[in-house]
DOVO-212630 format. One line per field, with one value per residue: residue number from 1; residue in three letters; chain; x negated, y, z negated of N, C-alpha, C in turn. Coordinates in steps of 0.2 Angstrom, whole numbers. Each point is the difference from the previous one (the first is absolute). Layout:
BEGIN
drense = NUM/... $
zamar = ALA/... $
fike = A/... $
n.u = X/... $
n.v = Y/... $
n.w = Z/... $
ca.u = X/... $
ca.v = Y/... $
ca.w = Z/... $
c.u = X/... $
c.v = Y/... $
c.w = Z/... $
This chain:
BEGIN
drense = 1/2/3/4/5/6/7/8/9/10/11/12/13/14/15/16/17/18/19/20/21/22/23/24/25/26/27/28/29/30/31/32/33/34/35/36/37/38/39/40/41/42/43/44/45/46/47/48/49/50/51/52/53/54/55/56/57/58/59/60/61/62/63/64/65/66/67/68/69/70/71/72/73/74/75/76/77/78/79/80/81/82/83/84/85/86/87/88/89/90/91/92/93/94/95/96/97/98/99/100/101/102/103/104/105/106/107/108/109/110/111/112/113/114/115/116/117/118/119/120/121/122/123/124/125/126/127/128/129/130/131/132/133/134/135/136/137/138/139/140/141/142/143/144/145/146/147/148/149/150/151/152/153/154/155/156/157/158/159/160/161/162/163/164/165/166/167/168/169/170/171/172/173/174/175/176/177/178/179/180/181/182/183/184/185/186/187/188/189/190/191/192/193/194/195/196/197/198/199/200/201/202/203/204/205/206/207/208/209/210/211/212/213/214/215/216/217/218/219/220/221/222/223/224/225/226/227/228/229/230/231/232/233/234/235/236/237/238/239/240/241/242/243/244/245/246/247/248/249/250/251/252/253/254/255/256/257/258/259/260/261/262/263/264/265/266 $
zamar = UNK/UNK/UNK/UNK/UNK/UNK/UNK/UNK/UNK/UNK/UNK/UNK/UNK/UNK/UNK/UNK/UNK/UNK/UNK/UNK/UNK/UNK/UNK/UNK/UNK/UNK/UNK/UNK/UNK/UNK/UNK/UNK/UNK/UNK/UNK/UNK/UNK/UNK/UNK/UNK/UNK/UNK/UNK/UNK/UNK/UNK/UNK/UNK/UNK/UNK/UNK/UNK/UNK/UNK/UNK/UNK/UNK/UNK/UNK/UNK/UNK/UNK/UNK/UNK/UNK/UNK/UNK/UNK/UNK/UNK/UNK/UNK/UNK/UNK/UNK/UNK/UNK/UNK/UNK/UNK/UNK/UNK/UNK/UNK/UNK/UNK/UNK/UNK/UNK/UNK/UNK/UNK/UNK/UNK/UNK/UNK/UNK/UNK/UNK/UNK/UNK/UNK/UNK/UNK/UNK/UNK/UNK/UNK/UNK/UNK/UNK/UNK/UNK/UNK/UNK/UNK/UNK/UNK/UNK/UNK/UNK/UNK/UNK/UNK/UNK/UNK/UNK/UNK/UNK/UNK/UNK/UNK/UNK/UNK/UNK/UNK/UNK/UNK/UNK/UNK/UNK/UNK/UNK/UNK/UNK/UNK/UNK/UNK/UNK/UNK/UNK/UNK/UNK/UNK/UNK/UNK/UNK/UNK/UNK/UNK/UNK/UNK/UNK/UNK/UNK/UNK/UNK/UNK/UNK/UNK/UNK/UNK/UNK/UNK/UNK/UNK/UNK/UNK/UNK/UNK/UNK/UNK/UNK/UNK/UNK/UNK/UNK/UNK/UNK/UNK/UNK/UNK/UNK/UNK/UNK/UNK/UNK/UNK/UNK/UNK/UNK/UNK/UNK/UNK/UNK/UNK/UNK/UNK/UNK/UNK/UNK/UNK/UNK/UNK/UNK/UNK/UNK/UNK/UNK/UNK/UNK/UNK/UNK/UNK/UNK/UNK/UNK/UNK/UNK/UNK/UNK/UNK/UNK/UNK/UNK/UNK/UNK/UNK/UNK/UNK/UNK/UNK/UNK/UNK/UNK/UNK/UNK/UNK/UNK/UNK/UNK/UNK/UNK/UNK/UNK/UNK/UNK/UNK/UNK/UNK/UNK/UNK/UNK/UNK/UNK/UNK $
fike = A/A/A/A/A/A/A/A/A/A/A/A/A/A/A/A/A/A/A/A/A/A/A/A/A/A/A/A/A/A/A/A/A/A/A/A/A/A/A/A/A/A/A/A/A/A/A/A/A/A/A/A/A/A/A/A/A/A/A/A/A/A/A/A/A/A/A/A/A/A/A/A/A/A/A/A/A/A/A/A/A/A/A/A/A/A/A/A/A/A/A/A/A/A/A/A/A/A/A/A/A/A/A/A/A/A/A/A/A/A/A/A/A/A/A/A/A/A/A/A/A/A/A/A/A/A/A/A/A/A/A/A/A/A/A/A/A/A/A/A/A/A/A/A/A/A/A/A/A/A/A/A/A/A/A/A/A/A/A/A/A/A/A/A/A/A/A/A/A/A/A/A/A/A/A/A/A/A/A/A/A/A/A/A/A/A/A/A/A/A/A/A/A/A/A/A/A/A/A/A/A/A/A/A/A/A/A/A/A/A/A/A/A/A/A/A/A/A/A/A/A/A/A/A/A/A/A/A/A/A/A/A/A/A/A/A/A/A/A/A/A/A/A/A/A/A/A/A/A/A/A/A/A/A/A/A/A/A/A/A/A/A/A/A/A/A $
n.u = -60/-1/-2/-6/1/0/2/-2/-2/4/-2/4/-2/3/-4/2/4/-1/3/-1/2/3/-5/1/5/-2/-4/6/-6/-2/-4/-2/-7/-2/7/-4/-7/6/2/-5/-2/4/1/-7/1/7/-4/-2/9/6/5/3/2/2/2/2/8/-3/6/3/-7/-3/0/1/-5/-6/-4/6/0/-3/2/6/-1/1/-8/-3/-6/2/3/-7/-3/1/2/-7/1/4/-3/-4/5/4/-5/0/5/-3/-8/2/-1/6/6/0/1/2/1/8/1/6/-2/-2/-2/-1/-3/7/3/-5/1/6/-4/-4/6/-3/2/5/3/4/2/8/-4/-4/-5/-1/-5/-4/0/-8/6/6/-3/-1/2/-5/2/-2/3/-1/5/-4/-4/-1/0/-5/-6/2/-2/-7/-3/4/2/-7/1/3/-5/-7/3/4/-5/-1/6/-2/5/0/5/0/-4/6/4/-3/0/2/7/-3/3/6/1/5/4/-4/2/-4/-3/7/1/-1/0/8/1/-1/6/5/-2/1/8/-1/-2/-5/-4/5/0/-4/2/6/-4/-5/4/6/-3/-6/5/3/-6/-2/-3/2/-5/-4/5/-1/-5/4/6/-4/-7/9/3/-4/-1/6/4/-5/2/-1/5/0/-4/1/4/-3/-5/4/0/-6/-4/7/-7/2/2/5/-1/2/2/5/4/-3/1/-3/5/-6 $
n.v = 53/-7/2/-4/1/5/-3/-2/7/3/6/0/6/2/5/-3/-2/-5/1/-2/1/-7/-1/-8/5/0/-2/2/5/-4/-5/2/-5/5/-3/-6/1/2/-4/-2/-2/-2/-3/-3/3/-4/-3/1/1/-2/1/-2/-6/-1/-6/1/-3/0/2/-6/-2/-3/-5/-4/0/-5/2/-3/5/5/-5/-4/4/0/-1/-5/2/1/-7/-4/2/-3/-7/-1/2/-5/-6/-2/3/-4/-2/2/-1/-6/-3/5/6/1/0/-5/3/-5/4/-3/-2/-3/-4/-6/-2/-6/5/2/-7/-5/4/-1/-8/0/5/6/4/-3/2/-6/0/1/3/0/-8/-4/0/-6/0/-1/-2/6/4/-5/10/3/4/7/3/-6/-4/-3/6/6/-1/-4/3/4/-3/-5/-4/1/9/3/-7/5/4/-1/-6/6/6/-2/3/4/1/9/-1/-3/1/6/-4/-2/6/-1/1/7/4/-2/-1/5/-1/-2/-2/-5/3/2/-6/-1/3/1/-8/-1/5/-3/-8/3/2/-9/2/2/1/1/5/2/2/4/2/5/4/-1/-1/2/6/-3/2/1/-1/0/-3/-4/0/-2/-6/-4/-2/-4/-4/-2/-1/-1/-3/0/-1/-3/0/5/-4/-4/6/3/-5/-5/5/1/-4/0/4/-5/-4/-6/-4/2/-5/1/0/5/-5/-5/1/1/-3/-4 $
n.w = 72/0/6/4/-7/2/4/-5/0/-6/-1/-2/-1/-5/-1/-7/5/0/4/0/7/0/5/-1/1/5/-3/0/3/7/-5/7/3/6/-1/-1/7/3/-3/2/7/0/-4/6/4/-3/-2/5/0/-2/-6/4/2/5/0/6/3/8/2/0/1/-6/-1/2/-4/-1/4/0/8/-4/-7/5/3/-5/0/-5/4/5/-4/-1/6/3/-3/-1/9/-1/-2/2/8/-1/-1/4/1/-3/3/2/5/4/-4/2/5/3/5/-3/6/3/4/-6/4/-4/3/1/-4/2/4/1/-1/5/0/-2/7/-1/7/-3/4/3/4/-4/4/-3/3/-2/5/-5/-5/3/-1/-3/-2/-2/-4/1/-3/-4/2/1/-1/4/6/-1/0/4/6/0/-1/-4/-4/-2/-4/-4/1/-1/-4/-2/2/-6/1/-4/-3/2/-2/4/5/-1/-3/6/-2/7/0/1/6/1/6/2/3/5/-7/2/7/-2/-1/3/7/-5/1/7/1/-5/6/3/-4/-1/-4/6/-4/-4/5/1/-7/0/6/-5/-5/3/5/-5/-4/5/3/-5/-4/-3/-3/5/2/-5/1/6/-3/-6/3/2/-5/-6/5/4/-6/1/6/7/5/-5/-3/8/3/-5/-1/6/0/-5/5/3/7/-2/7/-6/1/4/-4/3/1/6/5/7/1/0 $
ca.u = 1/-5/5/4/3/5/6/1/1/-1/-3/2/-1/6/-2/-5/2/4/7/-5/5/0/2/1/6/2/-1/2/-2/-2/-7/-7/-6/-1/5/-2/-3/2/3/-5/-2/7/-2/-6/1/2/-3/-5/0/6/1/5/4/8/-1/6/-2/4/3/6/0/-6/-7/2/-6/-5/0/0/-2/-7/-2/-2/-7/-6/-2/0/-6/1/7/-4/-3/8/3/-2/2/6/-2/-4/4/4/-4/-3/6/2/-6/-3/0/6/4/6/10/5/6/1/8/4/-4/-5/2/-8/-6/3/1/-3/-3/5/0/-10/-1/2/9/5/7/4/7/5/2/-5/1/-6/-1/-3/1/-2/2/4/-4/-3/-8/0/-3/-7/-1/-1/7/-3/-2/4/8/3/1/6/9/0/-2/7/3/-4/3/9/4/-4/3/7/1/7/-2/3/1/-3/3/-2/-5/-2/3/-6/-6/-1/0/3/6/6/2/4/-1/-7/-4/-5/-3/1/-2/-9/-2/-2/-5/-8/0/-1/-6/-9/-3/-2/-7/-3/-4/6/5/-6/-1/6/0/-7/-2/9/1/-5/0/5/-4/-1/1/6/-4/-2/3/4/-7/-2/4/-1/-4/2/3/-7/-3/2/1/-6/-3/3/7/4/-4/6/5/4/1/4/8/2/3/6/0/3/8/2/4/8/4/7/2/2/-2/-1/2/-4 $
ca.v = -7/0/4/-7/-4/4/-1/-6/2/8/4/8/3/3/3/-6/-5/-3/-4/-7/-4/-5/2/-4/-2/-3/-5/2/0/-5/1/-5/1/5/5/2/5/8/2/-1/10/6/1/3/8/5/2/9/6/-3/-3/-5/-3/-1/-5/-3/-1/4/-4/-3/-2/2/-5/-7/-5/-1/0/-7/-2/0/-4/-6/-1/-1/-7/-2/5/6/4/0/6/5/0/5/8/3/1/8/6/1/2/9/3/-2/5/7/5/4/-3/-3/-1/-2/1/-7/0/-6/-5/2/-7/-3/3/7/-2/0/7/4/-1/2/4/0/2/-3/3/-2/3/-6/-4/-4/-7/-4/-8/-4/-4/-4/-6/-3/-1/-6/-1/4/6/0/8/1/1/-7/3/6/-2/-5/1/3/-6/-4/-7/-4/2/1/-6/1/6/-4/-5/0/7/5/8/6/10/3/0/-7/0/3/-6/-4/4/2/10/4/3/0/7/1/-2/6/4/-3/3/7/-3/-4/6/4/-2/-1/5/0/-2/2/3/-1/-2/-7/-7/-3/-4/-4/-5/-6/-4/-5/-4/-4/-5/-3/-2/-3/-5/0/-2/3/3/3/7/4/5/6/6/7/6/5/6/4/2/3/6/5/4/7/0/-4/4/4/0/0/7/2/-6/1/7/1/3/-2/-2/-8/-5/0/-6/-7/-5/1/-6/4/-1/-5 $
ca.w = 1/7/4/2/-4/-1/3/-2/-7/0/-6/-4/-7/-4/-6/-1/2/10/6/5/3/4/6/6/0/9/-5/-9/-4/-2/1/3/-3/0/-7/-7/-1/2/-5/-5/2/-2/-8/-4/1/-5/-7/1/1/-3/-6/0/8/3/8/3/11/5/5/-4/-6/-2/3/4/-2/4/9/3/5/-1/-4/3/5/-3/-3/-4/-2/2/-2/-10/1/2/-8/-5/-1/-1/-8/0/2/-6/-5/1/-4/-6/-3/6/-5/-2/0/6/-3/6/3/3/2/5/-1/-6/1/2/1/-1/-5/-4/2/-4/-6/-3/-3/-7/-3/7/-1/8/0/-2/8/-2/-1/-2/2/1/5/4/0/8/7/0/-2/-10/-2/1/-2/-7/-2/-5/-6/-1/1/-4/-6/2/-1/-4/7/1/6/9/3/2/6/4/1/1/6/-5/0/-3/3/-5/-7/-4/3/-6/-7/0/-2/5/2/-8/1/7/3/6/7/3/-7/-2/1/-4/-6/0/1/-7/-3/4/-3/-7/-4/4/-5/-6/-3/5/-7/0/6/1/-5/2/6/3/-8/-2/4/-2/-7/0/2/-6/-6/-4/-4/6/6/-4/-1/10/-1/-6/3/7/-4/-4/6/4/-7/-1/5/-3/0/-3/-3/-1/-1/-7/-3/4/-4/-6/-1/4/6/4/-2/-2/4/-1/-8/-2/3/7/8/4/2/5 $
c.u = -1/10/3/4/7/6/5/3/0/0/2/-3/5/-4/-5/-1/-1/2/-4/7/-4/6/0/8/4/-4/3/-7/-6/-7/-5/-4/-1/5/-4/-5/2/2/-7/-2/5/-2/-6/3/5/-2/-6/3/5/-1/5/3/5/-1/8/-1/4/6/6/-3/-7/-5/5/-5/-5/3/-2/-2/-8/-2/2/-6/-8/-2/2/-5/6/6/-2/-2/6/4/-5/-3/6/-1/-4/2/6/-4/-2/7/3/-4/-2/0/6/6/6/9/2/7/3/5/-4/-6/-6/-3/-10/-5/2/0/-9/-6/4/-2/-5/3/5/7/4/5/4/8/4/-2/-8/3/-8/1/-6/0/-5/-2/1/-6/-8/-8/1/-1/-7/-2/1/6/0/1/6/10/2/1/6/6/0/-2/7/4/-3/-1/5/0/-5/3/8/1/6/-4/4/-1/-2/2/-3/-9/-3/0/-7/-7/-4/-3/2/4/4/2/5/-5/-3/-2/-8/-5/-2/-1/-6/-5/-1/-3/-7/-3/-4/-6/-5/-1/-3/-10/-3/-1/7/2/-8/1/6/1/-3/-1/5/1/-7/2/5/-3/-4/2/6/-8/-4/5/1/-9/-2/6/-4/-5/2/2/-5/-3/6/2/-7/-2/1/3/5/-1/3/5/4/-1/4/5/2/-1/4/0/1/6/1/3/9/0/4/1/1/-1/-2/5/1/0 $
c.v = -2/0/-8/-3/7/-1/-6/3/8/1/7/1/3/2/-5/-6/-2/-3/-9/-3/-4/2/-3/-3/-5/-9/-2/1/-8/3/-3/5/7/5/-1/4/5/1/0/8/6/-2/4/6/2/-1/4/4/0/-2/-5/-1/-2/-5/0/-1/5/-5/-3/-5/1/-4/-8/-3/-1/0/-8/-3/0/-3/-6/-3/2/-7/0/7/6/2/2/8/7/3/3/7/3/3/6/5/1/1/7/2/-2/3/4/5/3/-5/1/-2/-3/0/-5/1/-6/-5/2/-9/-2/3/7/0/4/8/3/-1/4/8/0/0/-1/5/0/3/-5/-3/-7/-3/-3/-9/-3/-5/-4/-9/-3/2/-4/2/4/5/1/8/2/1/-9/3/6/-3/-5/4/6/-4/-5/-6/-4/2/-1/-7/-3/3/-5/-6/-2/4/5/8/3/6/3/0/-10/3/6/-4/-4/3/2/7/3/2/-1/9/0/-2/7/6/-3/4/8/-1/-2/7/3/-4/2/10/1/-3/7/7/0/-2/-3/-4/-4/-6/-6/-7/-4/-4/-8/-6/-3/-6/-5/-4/-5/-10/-2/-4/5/6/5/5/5/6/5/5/7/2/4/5/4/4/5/7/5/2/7/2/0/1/8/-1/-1/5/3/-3/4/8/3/5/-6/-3/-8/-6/0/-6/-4/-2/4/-3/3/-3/-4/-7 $
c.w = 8/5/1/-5/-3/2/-3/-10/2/-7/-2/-5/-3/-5/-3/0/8/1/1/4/3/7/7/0/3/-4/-8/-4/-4/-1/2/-4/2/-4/-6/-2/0/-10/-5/1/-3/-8/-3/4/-4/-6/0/-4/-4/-6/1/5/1/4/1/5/0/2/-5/-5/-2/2/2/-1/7/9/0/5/-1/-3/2/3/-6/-3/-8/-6/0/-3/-8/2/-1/-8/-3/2/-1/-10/0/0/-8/-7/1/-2/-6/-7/2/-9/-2/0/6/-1/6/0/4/4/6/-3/-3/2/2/-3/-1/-8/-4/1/-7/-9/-2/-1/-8/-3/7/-2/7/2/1/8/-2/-1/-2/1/1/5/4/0/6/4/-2/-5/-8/2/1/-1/-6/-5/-4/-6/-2/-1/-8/-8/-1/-5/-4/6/-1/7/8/2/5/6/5/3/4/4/-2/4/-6/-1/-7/-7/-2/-2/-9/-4/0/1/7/-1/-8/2/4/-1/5/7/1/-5/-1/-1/-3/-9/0/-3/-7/-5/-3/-3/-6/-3/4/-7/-6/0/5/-4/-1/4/1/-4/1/6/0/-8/-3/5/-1/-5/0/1/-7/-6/-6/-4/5/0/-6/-3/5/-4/-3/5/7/-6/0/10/0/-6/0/5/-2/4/-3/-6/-2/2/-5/-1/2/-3/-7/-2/4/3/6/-2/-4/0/-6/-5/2/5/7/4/4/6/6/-2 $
């Protein structure tokens, strides 16, 4: 990763998995435009080498949305330029090659909001708060939270939080499809982590299809999604991953998902 862009993000490896911290604390973690390359840099280097990701911040909270001192002072062009590298940058983590888990605590708010949606699994803890707040500061959304945040929540609610500057916390933010899990204070990250664990064990073709072929299929016709369905089935079933592993399944050599009734406790 190019060194001038390092100091703005860090990267652990953990087995098969990485850390991805956001790392400008002393700004809650806002992001100007040189944050957003650093996180494009820090993506394509951990899909070299990684089955699965971890974004959190460093510091008290996880991202505070857009550097506002840096985006007043842009034109008209340059705020359209701006918005669609932001689309682009969350697109490499939306559509990349391995599946993504965010780790949530203190402010999830603007721009933090919508980094957070472009990944695939949220898991925030009880200090996380979420908010839209670019009603009050006089401009939209521009990191693709029109699209991702809304369909989350629904364009009623992210009306709601846009218009009235409502903040909500981690247990509304789960009841409204934000997040899949609340957690203990300063648990996120240790949650996230076993996530991100579990997907990097599963089938790459798999994880490939559910990333990239459920948020397609969503876009779709009821008949369409349902014909993308059968050729991800017949595609991913006949590999020769997934090939032995059912043999592994049904000559019980591997493990079977537990029957009865449970919760994981999240």
């Amino acid at each position: 990763m190019d060194e001038a862009l390092s100091e703005f993000v860090t990267i652990e490896e953990d087995g098969p998995i990485a850390l991805l911290g956001l790392n400008r604390p002393s700004k809650r973690n806002a992001i100007s435009d040189r944050f957003v390359e650093a996180i494009a840099d820090a993506v394509a280097h951990v899909e070299k080498t990684a089955k699965a990701g971890v974004i959190f911040g460093h510091g008290p909270h996880f991202c505070a949305g857009l550097d506002l001192a840096e985006h007043s002072e842009k034109s008209p062009i340059e705020g359209i330029y701006g918005s669609r590298r932001w689309h682009e940058v969350f697109r490499m983590i939306e559509r990349g090659r391995i599946p993504w888990v965010s780790a949530l605590h203190g402010a999830v708010v603007g721009g933090g909001l919508e980094l957070a949606a472009s990944t695939h699994i949220r898991v925030a803890d009880a200090s996380a708060f979420f908010a839209l707040p670019e009603g009050q500061r006089g401009i939209f959304v521009g990191g693709g939270g029109a699209v991702r945040v809304a369909r989350l929540m629904g364009a009623a609610r992210m009306s709601d939080l846009m218009l009235s500057g409502r903040v909500i916390d981690a247990k509304t933010a789960e009841r409204w499809n934000v997040v899949q899990y609340v957690v203990g204070e300063g648990e996120a990250l240790a949650k996230a982590t076993s996530i991100a664990k579990a997907a990097a064990g599963n089938a790459p073709l798999s994880n490939y299809a559910v990333i990239h072929a459920l948020s397609r299929i969503q876009d779709m016709s009821s008949e369409d999604g349902l014909f993308v369905e059968s050729l991800m089935a017949s595609f991913t079933q006949t590999s020769p991953e997934a090939k032995e592993r059912l043999r592994a399944f049904l000559e019980k050599r591997a493990g079977k998902v537990a029957l009865e009734k449970r919760s994981d406790g999240a």
